[in-house]
N, C-alpha and C positions, 0 to 999 in steps of 0.2 A: 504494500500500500504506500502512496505517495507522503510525502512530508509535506505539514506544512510549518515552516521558519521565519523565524525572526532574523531578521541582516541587519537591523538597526533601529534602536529606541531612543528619541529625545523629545524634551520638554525647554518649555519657557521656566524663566525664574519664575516664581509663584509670590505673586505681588496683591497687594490688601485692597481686595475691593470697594473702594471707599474714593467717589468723585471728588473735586473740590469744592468745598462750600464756607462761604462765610469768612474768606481770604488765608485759609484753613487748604494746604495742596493735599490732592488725591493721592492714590498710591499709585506705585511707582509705573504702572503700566495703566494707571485709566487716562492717558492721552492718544492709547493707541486705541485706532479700532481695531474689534473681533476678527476684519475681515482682513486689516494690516497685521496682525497679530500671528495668523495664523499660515498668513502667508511668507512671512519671515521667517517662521519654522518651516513651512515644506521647501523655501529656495536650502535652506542651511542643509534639509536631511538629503538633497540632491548634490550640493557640495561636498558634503563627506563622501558620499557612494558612489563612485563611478560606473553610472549605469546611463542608457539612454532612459530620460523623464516619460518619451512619447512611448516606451514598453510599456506602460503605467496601463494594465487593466480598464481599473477603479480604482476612485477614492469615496473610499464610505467616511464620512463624518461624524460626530455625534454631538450637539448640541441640544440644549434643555429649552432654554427662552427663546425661539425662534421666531421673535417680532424685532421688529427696529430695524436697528445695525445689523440683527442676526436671523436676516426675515428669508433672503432669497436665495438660498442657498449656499450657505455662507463657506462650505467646501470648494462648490465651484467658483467660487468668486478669491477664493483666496489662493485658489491654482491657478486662476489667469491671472492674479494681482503680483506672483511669484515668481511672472516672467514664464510658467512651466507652457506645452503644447497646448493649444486649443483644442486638438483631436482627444484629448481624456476624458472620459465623463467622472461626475461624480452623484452622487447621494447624500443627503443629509438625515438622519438618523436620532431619533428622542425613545429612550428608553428611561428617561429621567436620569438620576444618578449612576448609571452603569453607563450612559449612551457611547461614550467610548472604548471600554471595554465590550461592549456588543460591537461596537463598528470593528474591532480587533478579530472578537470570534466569528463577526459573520465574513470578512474576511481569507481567513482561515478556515473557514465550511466552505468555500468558492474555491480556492485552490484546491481539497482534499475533494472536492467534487469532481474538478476536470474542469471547470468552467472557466476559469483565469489560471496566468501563472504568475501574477505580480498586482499586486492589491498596498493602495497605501491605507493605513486606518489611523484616523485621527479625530480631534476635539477640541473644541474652543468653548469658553463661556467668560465675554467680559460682564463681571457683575457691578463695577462700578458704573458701567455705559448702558448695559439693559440689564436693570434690578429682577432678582429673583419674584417670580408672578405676573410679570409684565405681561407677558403672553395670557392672562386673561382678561385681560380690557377691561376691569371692574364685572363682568359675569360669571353667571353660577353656570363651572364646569359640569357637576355633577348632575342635575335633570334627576324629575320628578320620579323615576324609577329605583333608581340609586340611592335618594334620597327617602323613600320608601323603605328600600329594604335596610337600610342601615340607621335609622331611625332610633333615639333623635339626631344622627348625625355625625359624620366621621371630622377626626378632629383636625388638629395641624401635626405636623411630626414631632416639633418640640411636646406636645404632649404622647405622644404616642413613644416618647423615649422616656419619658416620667412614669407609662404602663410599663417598659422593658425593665426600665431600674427595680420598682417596686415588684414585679412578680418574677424578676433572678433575683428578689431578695439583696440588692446594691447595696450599700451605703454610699453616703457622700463622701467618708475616707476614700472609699474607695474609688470611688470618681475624680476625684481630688488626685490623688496618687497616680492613676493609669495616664490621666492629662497632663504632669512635670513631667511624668516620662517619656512622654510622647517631644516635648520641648526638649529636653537634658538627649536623649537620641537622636533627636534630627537635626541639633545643636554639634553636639560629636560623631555625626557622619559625612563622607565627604561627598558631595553631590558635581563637582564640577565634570566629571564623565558625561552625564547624561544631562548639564545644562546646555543653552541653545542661548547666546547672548537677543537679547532684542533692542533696538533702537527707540528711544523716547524721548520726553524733554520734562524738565522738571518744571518745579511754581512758577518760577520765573521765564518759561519758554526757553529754557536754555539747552541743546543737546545732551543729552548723557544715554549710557550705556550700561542698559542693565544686564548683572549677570551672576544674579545670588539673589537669592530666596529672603523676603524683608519681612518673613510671617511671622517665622522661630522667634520666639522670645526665650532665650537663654539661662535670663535669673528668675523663671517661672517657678514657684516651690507651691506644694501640696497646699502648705501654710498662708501664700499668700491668695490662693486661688478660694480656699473655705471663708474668705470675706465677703466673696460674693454674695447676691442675691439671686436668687431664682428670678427667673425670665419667662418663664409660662405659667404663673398661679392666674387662677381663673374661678371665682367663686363660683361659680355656675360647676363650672366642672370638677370644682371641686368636691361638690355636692354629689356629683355623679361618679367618681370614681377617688372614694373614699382611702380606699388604698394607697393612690398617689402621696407620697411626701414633699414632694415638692422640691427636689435635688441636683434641677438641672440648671445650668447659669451658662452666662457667656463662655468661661472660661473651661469647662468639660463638655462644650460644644463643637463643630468643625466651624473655622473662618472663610466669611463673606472671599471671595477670592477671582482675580483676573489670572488665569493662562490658558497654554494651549497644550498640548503634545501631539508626537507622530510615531509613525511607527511602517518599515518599509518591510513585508510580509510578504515570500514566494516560496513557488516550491523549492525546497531541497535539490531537484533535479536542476532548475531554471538558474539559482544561487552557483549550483555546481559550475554551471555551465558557461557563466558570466565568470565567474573565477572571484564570487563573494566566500565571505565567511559566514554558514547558518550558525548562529550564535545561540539558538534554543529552537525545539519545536514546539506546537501545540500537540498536547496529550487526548486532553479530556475536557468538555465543555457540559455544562446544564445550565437549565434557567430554569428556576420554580418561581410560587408566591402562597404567600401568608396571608392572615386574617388582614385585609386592610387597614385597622383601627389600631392593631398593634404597629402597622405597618412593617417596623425596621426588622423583624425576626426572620425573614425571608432569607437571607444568608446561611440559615441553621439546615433547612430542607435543602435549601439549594448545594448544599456541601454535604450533605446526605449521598446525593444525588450521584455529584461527580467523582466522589470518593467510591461509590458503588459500579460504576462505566468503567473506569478506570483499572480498579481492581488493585488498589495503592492503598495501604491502613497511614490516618494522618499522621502518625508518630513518625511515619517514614519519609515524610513532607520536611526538607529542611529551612522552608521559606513561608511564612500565611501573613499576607495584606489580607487585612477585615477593612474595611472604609472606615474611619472616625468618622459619621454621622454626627455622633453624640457619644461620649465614652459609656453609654449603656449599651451601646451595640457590639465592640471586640467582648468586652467582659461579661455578657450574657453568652454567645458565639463560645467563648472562652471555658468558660463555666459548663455548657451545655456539653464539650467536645470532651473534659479538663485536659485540653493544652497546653501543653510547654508557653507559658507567658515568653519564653526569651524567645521565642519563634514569630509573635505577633508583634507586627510592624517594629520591627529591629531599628529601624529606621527613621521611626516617628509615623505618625501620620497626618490627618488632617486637622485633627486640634492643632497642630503645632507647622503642618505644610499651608492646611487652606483645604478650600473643595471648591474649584472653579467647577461644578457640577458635568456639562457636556466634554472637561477635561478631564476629569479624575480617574478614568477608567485607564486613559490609555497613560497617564502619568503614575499610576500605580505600577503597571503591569512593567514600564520604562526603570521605576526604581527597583522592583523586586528580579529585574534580568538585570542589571547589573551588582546589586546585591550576591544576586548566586554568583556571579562570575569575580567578586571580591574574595568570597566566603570558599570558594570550590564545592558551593552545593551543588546536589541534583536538582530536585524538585521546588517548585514555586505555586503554591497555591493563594489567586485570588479571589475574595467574592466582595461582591454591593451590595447595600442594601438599596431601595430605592422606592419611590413614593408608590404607592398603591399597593403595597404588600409584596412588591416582584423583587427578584434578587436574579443575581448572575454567578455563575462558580467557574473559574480556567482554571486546567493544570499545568504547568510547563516542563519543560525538560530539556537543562542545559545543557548543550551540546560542544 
């Protein structure tokens, strides 16, 4: 059966979603657009890899807010914004929080099909330029059916991490804890392998040159994070899910965040044959979903799933990205599997990277393949959790 490989993973620095307001500068990457943004990463992953661009299959995309800047295909626009051929098509792809990590595995199901032999999969999501919900124009996504059966109503995810916390039985220590660590890890690891500098300008309209991650906060401790206040209490709902304690805050949540990532994906044979280096293959893929209302636990079945396809017991996994959603999701995940804690996000995650949502998928999967290629692991298992109860599971295999 054919392979299908990884030749090369990169991302943007991962810079703080947060426009300018009130003579107050954005972060470091909200002067670019989505569509400049992501195109600066696909000319860059064409520079490293000596390959012809106009081989290029497809480009699956995955973006979450697909209004604005990020309305018209914002794959295809950032391939011809890239300089690359006109002749490539692309796709744009919303799986919520996974969306790039599905643009990765679907992909990799295209070439292990016959269908392509060279796929690029990629992800943008600027959340200081198009705010997380913008894509509902002030209307009710959900419709009178949905709203029916789930009656009185499904909640926001910050509360659906307040159910995760309270029934794997959390505490705030512990939330508190799993979040410096998350800092203190992605503080002491080294990321410039798999950065991708990008072009901006700072407050003053001045050029500068980003090329490091401005999310990590470094002197983060357990101690200073337990000051916080909770960010989802809700009388009403409080009332309704009595259980809740009320434990989630800014700071054991994932950060508002601008990047992109790439990822240039062929077969084995095709890699051979150009005289690349396949650098990992894909193993094993699933996609499940959970109760909606819990939403985030979708990663649990879904890892079920691919651990069962596969025919790999986790302990033999020397790599697991869980998504920081909210530090109720690895530690529930964690709890559920009881996993080697030193094996989940080694590296930090998005408490401490960000979660540019339509990027996060394929910037996880960028850190965990070169992670194994630090460590001399084998195996890299990732999963999402993502809005509406769905989650995604890859397994890789360094090659």
């Amino acid at each position: 059966m054919a392979n299908a490989v990884i030749v090369d993973a990169i991302r943007s620095p991962m810079a703080k979603g947060r426009p300018p307001k009130d003579g107050k500068p954005g972060g470091a990457l909200s002067a670019v657009h989505p569509v400049d943004l992501l195109a600066s990463l696909l000319a860059d992953l064409f520079r490293r890899n000596d390959i012809d661009p106009a081989s290029v299959d497809d480009v699956i995309t995955g973006c979450v807010s697909q209004v604005g800047e990020q309305s018209m295909g914002v794959g295809r626009l950032a391939w011809l914004g890239a300089g690359l051929p006109e002749s490539v098509p692309s796709v744009t792809i919303n799986r919520a929080c996974g969306s790039s990590q599905q643009a990765a595995d679907f992909a990799a199901q295209t070439i292990l099909a016959g269908a392509a032999d060279i796929v690029v999969a990629c992800g943008v999501e600027s959340m200081s330029r198009v705010p997380m919900f913008s894509a509902r124009i002030g209307q009710d996504p959900y419709g009178a059916k949905v709203a029916e059966r789930y009656r009185p109503g499904l909640v926001p995810q910050g509360i659906s991490a307040e159910l995760v916390a309270a029934r794997a039985k959390l505490s705030r220590e512990e939330l508190d804890d799993y979040s410096a660590r998350s800092h203190q890890r992605a503080a002491a690891a080294s990321f410039e392998r798999e950065i991708a500098a990008i072009e901006s300008v700072d407050g003053a309209g001045n050029p500068v040159t980003v090329n490091a991650d401005e999310t990590v906060r470094p002197a983060t401790t357990a101690e200073g994070l337990s000051a916080l206040k909770p960010v989802f209490y809700n009388e009403e709902l409080a009332e309704r899910f009595p259980e809740i304690t009320w434990q989630i805050t800014a700071g054991n949540s994932s950060q508002i965040t601008d990047g992109a990532s790439a990822l240039l994906i062929m077969s084995e044979e095709r890699a051979n044959a150009l005289g690349l280096r396949p650098r990992a293959r894909f193993h094993s893929f699933a996609v499940a979903a959970s109760d909606p209302l819990t939403m985030l636990t979708g990663p649990i079945p879904a890892t079920e799933k691919v651990l069962e396809r596969s025919g790999i017991a986790l302990a033999d996994i020397d790599h697991y990205e869980v998504n920081e959603a909210f530090a109720s999701v690895p530690l529930a995940w964690q709890r559920h599997f009881d996993a080697d804690p030193d094996k989940i996000n080694p590296r930090g995650g998005a408490i401490a990277l960000g979660h540019p949502l339509g990027a996060s998928g394929g910037r996880l999967l960028t850190t965990m393949l070169h992670a194994l290629e630090d460590t001399g692991g084998r195996y890299g298992l990732q999963t999402m959790c993502e809005a509406g109860g769905m989650a995604n599971a890859t397994l890789i295999e360094r090659l």
